[in-house]
N, C-alpha and C positions, 0 to 999 in steps of 0.2 A: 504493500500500500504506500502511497507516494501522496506529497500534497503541493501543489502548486503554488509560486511565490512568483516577486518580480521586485528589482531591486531595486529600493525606494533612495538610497541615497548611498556615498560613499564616500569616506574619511581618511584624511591621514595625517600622522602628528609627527612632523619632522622632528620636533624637540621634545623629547619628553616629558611630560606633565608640564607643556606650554598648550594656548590654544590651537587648534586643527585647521585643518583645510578640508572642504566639501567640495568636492571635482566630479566632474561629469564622468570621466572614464578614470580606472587606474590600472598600472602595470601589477600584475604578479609574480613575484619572486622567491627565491626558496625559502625565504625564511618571512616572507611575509608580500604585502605590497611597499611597491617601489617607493623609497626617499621616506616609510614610516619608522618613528623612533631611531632614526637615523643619527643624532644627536642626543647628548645629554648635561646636566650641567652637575656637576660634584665638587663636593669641600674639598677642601687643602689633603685630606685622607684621599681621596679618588671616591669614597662613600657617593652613590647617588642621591639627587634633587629632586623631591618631588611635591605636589600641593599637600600633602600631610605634613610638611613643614613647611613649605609656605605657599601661603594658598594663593598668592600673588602672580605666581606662576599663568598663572587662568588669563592672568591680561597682559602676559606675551604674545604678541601676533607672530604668527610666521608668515612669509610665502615665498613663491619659487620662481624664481626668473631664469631667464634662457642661462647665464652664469651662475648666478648667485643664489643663495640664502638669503632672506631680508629678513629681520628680525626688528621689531619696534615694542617699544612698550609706553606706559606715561612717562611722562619727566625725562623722558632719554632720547638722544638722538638713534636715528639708525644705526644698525649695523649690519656689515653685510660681509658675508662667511662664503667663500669660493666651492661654488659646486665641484669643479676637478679635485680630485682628493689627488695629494701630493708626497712622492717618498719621501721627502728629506723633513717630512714632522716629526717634533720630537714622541717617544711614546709615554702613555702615563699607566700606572696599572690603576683598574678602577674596580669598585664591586657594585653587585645590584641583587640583590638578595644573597643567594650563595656561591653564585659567580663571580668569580676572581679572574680578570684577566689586562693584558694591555689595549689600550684605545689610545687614536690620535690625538694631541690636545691643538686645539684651533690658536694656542699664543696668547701674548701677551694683552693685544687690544682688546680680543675677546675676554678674557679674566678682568679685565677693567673693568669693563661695559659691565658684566652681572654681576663682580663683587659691588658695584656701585649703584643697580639696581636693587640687588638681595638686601644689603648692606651689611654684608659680610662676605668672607671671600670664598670665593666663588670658580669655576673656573668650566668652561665648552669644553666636551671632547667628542667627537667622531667616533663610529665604529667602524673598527679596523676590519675590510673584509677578509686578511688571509686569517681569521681568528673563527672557530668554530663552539655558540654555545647553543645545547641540547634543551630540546625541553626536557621536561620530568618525565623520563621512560616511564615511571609508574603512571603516567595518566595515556601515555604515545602506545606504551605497550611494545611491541618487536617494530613499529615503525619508527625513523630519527628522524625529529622534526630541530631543524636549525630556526632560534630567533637572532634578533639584535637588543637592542635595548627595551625592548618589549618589559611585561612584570613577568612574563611568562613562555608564553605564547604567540604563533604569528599574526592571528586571525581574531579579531574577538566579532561574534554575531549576534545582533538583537532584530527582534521584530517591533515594529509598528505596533502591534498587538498587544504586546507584552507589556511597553511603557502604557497603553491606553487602559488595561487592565488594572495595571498599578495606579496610573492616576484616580480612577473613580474607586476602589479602593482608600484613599486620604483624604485628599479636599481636590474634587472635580472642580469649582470655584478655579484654584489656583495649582493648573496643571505643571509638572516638571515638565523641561525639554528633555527630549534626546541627548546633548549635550554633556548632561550630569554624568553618562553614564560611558562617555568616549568610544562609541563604537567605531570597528573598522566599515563595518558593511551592516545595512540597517536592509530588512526586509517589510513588505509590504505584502496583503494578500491572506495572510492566514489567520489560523485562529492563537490565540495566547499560548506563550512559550511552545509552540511549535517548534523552534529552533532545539530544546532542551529533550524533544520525544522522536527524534532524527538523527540515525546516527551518520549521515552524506548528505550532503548538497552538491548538486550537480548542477553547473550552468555553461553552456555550451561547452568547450571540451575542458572545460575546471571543475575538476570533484576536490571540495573540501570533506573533512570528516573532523565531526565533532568529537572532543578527547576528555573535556573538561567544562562543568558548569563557571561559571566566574564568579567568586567570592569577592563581596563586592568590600570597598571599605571607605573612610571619611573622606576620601575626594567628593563622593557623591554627594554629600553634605554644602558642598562648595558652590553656591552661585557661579557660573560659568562667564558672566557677565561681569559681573561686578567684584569679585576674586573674595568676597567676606560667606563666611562659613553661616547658615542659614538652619540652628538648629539640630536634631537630631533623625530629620526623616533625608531622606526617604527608607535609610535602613532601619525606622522603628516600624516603618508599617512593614515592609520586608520581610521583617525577624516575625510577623504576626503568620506566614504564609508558605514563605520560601526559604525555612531556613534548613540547609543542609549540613548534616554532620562530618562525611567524608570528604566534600568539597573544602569545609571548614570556615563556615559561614553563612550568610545570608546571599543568596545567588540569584541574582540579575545578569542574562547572555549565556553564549556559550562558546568558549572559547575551542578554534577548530584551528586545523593542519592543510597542507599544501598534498594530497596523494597524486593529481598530476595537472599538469597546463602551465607550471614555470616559464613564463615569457609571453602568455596570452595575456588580453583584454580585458577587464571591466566594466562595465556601460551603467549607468541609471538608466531605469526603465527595461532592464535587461530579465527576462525570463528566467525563472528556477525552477529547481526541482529541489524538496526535502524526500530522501528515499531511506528505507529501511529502520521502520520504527522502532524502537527502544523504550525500556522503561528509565525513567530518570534514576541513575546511583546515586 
């Protein structure tokens, strides 16, 4: 049994727990879509940045010009980060949950720029592509799923339905955006958490597979607009409904893998498929 989708929108957050881009098409790559989580910004340790300490992050803009990186925020001038990645960067070793490894650091101008936006020091690093890190085989299982500066994962999927659900559940009045909850690929079409009772999504010749619900945490708390932290929901209604114990958390999306189409298309408005049902673990 299969159930039809169609893709309502698609994301990508060049800098880590900064604002995203909404693009009509995006590339697919092995470890995720092109130019996502592609950057990060970490303390003087390499330790990664993210809106769970500061939630400021929300009103960094990014976007992508034929060269460059443009990165703006308030009170700051541009800055602008050179798309050609180059060998003669120094390397920095960074971590990001239990990943330990080296990343490019973007220099001095850029440590400037966000130790003086953060207002502490601060510092950009790039992911180094000759570096390979794994998702959690316990959730891939015999498949090796490569990310980047992901939390996890390549892929993260929510439906339309899912947030609609959630919102009349709390205060329909005053509905959350999509936004809150950073997806890569947002689906239209189905009925609520669809995505979480699928274990493939097929769309032309791109089969992802779902490996992992997504546990969700205090970003989602975070105005996406305004970068000030708004309270305790959406995860107190959440924890009323969706909370799972293996996952380790309160779960909103489903975070999925690349099984084939490395170097295909993307489209909004683009046709799916959810196939091969599952009970949620």
């Amino acid at each position: 049994m299969s159930t039809p989708a169609r893709i309502s929108s698609l994301h990508v957050y060049p800098i880590k727990s900064c604002r995203g881009l909404s693009l009509p098409r995006v590339q697919v790559t092995p470890r995720g879509f092109a130019w996502d989580r592609e950057w990060m910004v970490v303390d003087p340790s390499g330790t990664f940045l993210t809106q769970r300490e500061a939630p400021c992050l929300a009103l960094v803009q990014t976007d992508l010009t034929a060269d460059h990186l443009l990165v703006s925020a308030p009170g700051m001038d541009p800055l602008l980060v050179p798309l050609a990645s180059a060998d003669s960067k120094p390397s920095r070793s960074i971590q990001v949950w239990s990943f330990t490894g080296p990343a490019d650091d973007e220099g001095e101008a850029a440590a400037i720029w966000w130790s003086a936006y953060l207002g502490r020091p601060a510092r950009l690093v790039r992911w180094n592509p000759k570096v390979i890190r794994w998702s959690d085989p316990k959730w891939t299982g015999e498949f090796r799923a490569p990310n980047a500066f992901s939390d996890g994962y390549p892929i993260l999927v929510v439906s339309q339905a899912s947030l609609s659900d959630l919102n009349q559940r709390r205060q329909p009045e005053q509905p959350l955006p999509m936004n809150r909850f950073r997806p890569n690929l947002v689906l239209t079409g189905t009925t609520p958490y669809a995505e979480d009772h699928h274990s493939h999504l097929q769309i032309g010749g791109i089969e992802l597979k779902a490996v992992k619900p997504c546990p969700r945490c205090v970003v989602t708390t975070t105005n996406q607009e305004t970068g000030l932290v708004e309270g305790k929901d959406p995860l107190q209604t959440l924890a009323t409904y969706r909370r799972n114990v293996r996952a380790g958390g309160v779960i909103f999306g489903q975070n999925v893998v690349i099984i084939r189409g490395s170097g295909l298309w993307l489209e909004v408005g683009q046709s799916a498929e959810l196939t091969d049902p599952i009970e949620l673990p």
